[in-house]
Structures are given as structure tokens and as C-alpha cells.
N, C-alpha and C positions, 0 to 999 in steps of 0.2 A: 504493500500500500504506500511506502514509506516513498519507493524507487516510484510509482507512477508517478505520484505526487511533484517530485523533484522533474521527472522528465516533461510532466506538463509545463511547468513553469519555463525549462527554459526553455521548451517547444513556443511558451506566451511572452519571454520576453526578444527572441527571435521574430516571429510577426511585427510586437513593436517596432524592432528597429526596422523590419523589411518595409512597412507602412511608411515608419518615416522617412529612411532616406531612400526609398526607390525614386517616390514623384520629383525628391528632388535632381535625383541624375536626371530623371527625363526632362526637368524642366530646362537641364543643363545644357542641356544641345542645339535651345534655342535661345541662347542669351543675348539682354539688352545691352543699349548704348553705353557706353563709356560710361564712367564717372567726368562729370564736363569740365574745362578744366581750359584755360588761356590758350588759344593756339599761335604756334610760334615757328613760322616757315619763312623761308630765304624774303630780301629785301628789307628794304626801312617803311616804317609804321609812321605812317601818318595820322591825324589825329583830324578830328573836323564835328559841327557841329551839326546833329539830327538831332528827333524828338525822343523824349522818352518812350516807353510804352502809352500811349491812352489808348482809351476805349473805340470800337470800330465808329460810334456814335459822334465822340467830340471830333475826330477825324471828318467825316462826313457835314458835319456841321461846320466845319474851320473852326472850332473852338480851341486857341493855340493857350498851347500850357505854363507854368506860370514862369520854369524854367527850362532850358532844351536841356539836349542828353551830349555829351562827348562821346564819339566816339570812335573807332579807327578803322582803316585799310592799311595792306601791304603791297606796298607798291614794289615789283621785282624786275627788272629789265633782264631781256635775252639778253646771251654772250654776245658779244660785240658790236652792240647795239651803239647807231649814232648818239653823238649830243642833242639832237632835237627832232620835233616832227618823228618819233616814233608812235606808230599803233598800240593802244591801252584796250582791254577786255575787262572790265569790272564784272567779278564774280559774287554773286549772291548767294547763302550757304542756304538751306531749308531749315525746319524747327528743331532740331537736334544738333545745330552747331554746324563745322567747319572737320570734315571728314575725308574718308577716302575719294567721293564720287569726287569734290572740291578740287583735292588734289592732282587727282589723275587730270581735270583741266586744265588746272595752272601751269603742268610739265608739257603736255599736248600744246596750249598756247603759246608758250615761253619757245618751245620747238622750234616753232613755224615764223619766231620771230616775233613773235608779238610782246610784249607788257603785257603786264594781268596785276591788276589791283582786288584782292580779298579780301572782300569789308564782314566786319566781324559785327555782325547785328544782334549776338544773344550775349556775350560775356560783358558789354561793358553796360548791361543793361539786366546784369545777373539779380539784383534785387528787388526786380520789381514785384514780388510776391510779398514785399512790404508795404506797397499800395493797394494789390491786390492779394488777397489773403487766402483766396477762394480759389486762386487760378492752379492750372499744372505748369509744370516746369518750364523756362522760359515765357509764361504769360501768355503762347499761344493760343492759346480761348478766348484772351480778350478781344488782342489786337487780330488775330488773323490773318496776316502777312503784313496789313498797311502800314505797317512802319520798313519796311524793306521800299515802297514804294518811296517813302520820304530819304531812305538810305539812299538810294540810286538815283535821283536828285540832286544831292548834295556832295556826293562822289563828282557825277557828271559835271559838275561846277566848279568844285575841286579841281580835278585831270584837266579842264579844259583852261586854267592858268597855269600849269605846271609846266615848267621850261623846255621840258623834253618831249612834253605831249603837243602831239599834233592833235589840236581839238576838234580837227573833224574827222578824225578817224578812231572815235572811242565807241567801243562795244556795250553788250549786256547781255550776262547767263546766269541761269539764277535754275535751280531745283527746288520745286515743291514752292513753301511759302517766298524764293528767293525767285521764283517763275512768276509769283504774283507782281511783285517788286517789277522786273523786266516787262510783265508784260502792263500793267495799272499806271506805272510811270508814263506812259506817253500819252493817257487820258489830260487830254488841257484844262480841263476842270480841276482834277489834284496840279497841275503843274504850276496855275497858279495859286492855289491854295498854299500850296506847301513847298515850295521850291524851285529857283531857276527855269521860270517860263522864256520861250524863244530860244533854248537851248536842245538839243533834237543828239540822242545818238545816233549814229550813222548806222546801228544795227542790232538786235536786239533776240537773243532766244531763249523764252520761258519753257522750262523744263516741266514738262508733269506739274502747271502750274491749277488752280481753280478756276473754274469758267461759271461755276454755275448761281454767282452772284452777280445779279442784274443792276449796276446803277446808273440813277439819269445823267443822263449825258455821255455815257460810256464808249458812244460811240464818235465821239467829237476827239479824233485821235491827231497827235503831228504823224507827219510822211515819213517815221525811218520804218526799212524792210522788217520784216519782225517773224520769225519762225517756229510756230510754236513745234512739241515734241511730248507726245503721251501715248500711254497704254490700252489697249478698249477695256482691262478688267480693271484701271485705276477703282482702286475703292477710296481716294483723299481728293484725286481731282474726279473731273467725267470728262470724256472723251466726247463725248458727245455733247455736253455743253460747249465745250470748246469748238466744235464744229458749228454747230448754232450762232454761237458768238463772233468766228470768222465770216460764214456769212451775212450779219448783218454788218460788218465793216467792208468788206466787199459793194456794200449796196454804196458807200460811202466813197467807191476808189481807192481804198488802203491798201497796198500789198505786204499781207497777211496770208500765209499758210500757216495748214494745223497735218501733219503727218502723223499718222494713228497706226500702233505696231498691234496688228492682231494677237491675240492671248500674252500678251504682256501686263505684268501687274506695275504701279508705284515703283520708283525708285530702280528703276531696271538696269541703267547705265554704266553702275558700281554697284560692289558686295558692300552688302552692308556692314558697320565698323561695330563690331560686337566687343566684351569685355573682354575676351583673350581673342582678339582679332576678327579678318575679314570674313563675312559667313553670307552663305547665298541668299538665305531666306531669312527674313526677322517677323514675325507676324506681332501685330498689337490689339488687345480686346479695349474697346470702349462702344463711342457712337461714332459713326461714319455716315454725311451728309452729301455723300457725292452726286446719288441719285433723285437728291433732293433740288429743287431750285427755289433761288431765293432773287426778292426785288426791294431796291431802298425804297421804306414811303416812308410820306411825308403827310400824312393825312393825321393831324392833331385832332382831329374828333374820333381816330379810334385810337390811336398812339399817346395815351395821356396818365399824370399819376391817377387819376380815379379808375383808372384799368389796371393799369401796372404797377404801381407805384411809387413811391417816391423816390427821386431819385433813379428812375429805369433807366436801361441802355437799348431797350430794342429798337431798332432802326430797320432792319431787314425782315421782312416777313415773308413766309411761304407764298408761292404764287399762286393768287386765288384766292387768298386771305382775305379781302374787302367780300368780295360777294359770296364767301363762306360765312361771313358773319349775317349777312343776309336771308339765309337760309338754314342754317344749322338751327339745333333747338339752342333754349337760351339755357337748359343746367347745362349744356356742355361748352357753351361760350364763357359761363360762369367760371363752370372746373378750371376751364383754362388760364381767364387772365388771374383765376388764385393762385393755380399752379406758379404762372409767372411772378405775380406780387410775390406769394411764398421766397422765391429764391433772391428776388431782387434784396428782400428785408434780408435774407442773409449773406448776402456780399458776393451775388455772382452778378457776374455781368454780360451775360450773353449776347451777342447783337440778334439772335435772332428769335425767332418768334415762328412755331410748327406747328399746323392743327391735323396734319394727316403724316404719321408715323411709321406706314406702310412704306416710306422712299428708307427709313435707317435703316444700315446694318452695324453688326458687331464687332466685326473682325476686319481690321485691315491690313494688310500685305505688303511687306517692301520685298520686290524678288530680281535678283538678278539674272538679266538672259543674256547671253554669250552674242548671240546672232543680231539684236536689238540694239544693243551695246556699238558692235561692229558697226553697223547702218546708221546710228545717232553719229556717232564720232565723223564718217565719213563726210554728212550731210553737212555737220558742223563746222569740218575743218574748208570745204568747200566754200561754204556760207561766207564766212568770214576770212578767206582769202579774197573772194569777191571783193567782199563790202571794205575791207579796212586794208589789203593787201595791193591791192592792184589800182 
């Protein structure tokens, strides 16, 4: 009795351990991002002045903050690069900083001769979870790229007095929210809100950037070439808005393409930069809005605190929004703007505003494809031999 006794036990404390640390090996295989941390690659750092974090609201509204933000580029010249009139690529990193994909540009550009300035949008603006309390890491929930858009502005302003830089041959590439940045910057609207109007890069390509936020005027663009580059299974941008979105600047005359890589997820171009290195697939669970569309309103009789409350950020509403309040029953328009109130009272700040649930998913993808990969670089180094080379 004495012998079962003892072999149960450690038959029961084997299970414990196998319970605990199996999930964690398996969790092992798919590890996150770095711990984030200054990044520090060849050239001198320049320093220049953008906004802090604010909310996609006071952005929209020109509501300029009380104080700007410093912050910096690396500016690197090819090997035997003249004293002046050289080509600059200002590089935009995505929500997780300044990584492998980044890099593998800077070495590709610097190649072919060009300057590449790497503006560092998330470390010198590492605390803004002391304004916002509520957000995830880097603040991305609040702002949503638009501060990359005001970054690539004030770059382009920068580079275009710099002694070496030929100011009409300065680029833009940017991944994910750094897409947004490249491609939002040439809206005239922000340009003069926020930055160096009548200043135009000579070329411009949003990565896997968001398309499926609709704002007025968005289609009131300056003339540089602009090339976008996405996935059809992006689950952070849509491919398909991005296609939408290029045709109605086409109605406009803009030359704008969007090159869509069949069964490609997010983040395709580079492996993703995991805790012990470069890894193919990274997948992330939350909420993903790709399939969703969103439009700025401006309709103060439904956008008000007696809805949302005090204090609210919503600015962006699902499409459809105004004549779903029309027709929807009123407890579910109720549910809703509590829902909203609710959160506002505890310090989120969302810009947006969602009454049909059915466009989320959970799960989103960063996957590297070999073939994609090959076809983005060629496209790009072509692009910009064009536009800045010749």
C-alpha cells in the first residue's frame, strides 16, 4: 500500500511538471519581439523636431500640443558618395520599432548608392504610456500611424536643407504603420496641418500600409509617384482597401499603384526579429480591423459627450454608422454608446467607433515568403533607380 502510495505521487508530481513546462516549450517556438531597446546603426543621428504621441482625434482636428517631441534619424551615406546633390530614402520602421525588415533596406539602398535616413518614431517617444495609461506598447492604439505621417514631414524638411542632399531626389518607405507615414504624408490636408507644405518627395513606397480608413479630403494628394506593396491575406492592413483607395486617386490623375502578392500575409519582406532571432512566422492574438472600414465624421449631433462622453476620442466611425443609427433598435444604440462612455471614463482612447463586429478577427500574422520578398525588392530597387537614380 505503502509502494503505491509513493508511486502515485510521483506519477502526480511528474504530470505537474509535464502540465507546466510542456505549453511553455510550445509557446517557445513562437517567440515575441525583442525587448525594445535604442537602435544604433552606421551614420550620424540627427535630431529634429515632430509631435508627441496625440490622439488620432486632436491630429484630425489640428489640435497642436502644448509641447513637440525631439526626435531622431540616421543619416548614413554610400561608400564614396559625392559632397553634394546625393539621393536620400527616409525609412519608416512599423509598431515594433526598427528591425530586421529596416535593415535589410538601409544595406539594399546604401548598395545602389543611395543615402537612407532611419527615423526612429517609437524610442524617443518610449513614455508615452505616461499620458496614456490605457495604451499597449508604443501607444499604437492611440495614435495609429499619424504620427509617422508628421515624422516624414519633418524628415523631408530636414534632408531637403542638408548640404549633401539633393532635395529633389528624396525618397519614402515605410512598413506597416511606417506605410501609413509614406503613404498619408502626401495628403495636402495633413501637409498643411502638420508640416512642410509645397515640399513633395520625389517618390514614395508604403509597405503593407492601412487603407481602410476613409478621411475627407484624402484624396486631395501632391504629384510624387507612390507605390504601394501588400498581401491579399494582410490581416493589419487590407488589400483591398488599398485597391479601392488607389482607384479613387486615379479618378484624380495621381500615379499611384497598389501590387497585391497573392496568399501573402503582413510583414512578408523580412523574418521577423524574435527574442533569440530571425523567425519566419510570428502570429499575434488580439483584435484585427483590416476587414473592417472606417470614415472621419464630423457630425457633432451624433459625435458628442452626451453619447460618448467626456472627454471622447472617437472620430472614425464604421461605414454606415449615421444610417445604422437610423435604423437599429434604440437598446442597442444604447448598449453601444455605454459600451463607448464605459471605456472613455477609463482612459482609452480609441479613435474608433464599431457597430457591426462581424469585419474582426483575432489572430494576426507576420509571415515571411521567400518569393514575395524577391519580387518586393526587385520592384523597389527599380522604382527608385527611376525616380531618384537617373
Amino acid at each position: 500500500m505503502l509502494i503505491k502510495k509513493i508511486l502515485a505521487t510521483i506519477i502526480l508530481h511528474f504530470l505537474v511538471i509535464f502540465i507546466l513546462v510542456i505549453p511553455k516549450a510550445v509557446l517557445a517556438q513562437e517567440k515575441g519581439p525583442p525587448k525594445p531597446k535604442e537602435w544604433k546603426g552606421s551614420g550620424e543621428k540627427i535630431e529634429f523636431q515632430s509631435i508627441p504621441v496625440i490622439t488620432v482625434k486632436d491630429f484630425l482636428t489640428g489640435k497642436v500640443p502644448e509641447k513637440m517631441q525631439t526626435i531622431w534619424g540616421t543619416l548614413n551615406f554610400p561608400a564614396n558618395a559625392p559632397d553634394k546633390n546625393v539621393p536620400v530614402v527616409v525609412v519608416l520602421h512599423g509598431g515594433g520599432g526598427i528591425h530586421g525588415s529596416e535593415e535589410r533596406w538601409l544595406n539594399i539602398f546604401n548598395s545602389m548608392g543611395l543615402a537612407t535616413f532611419m527615423v526612429d518614431s517609437n524610442w524617443p517617444r518610449r513614455k508615452c504610456k505616461k499620458t496614456f495609461k490605457k495604451a499597449i506598447p508604443n501607444c499604437n492604439d492611440v495614435h495609429k500611424g499619424i504620427t509617422r505621417i508628421v515624422d516624414a514631414r519633418r524628415a523631408l524638411e530636414l534632408l531637403s536643407k542638408h548640404p549633401r542632399i539633393d532635395p529633389a531626389r528624396i525618397g519614402c518607405i515605410g512598413s506597416s504603420l511606417g506605410g501609413i507615414g509614406c503613404l498619408y504624408q502626401s495628403v495636402k490636408r495633413f501637409q498643411k496641418m502638420w508640416g512642410a507644405p509645397g515640399l513633395e518627395f520625389a517618390a514614395s513606397v508604403p509597405m503593407y500600409p492601412v487603407c481602410n480608413f476613409k478621411y475627407v479630403e484624402d484624396d486631395e494628394m501632391s504629384d510624387e509617384p507612390i507605390r504601394i506593396h501588400i498581401g491579399d491575406l494582410d490581416q493589419y492592413g487590407s488589400a483591398e482597401s488599398c485597391v479601392k483607395y488607389v482607384e479613387r486617386l486615379h479618378l484624380k490623375g495621381k500615379d499611384i499603384t497598389v501590387t497585391v502578392y497573392p496568399g501573402v500575409h503582413h510583414a512578408f519582406d523580412a523574418m521577423s526579429t524574435g527574442k533569440d532571432g530571425p523567425q519566419t512566422t510570428f502570429k499575434q492574438k488580439g483584435q484585427f480591423f483590416s476587414k473592417c472600414n472606417f470614415e472621419e465624421n464630423t457630425d457633432s449631433s451624433v459625435l458628442n459627450e452626451e453619447n460618448l462622453g467626456k472627454g471622447f476620442q472617437q472620430i472614425l466611425t464604421q461605414v454606415g454608422f449615421n444610417e445604422w443609427l437610423t435604423s437599429a433598435e434604440k437598446k442597442k444604440i444604447k448598449k453601444l454608446f455605454k459600451w463607448v462612455k464605459k471605456g472613455s471614463k477609463r482612459g482609452y482612447v480609441s479613435p474608433t467607433i464599431i457597430f457591426d463586429r462581424s469585419c474582426v478577427t483575432k489572430v494576426g500574422t507576420n509571415k515571411y515568403d521567400k518569393e514575395a520578398a524577391k519580387k518586393v525588392t526587385g520592384l523597389v530597387k527599380k522604382f527608385f533607380t527611376e525616380t531618384l537614380l537617373n
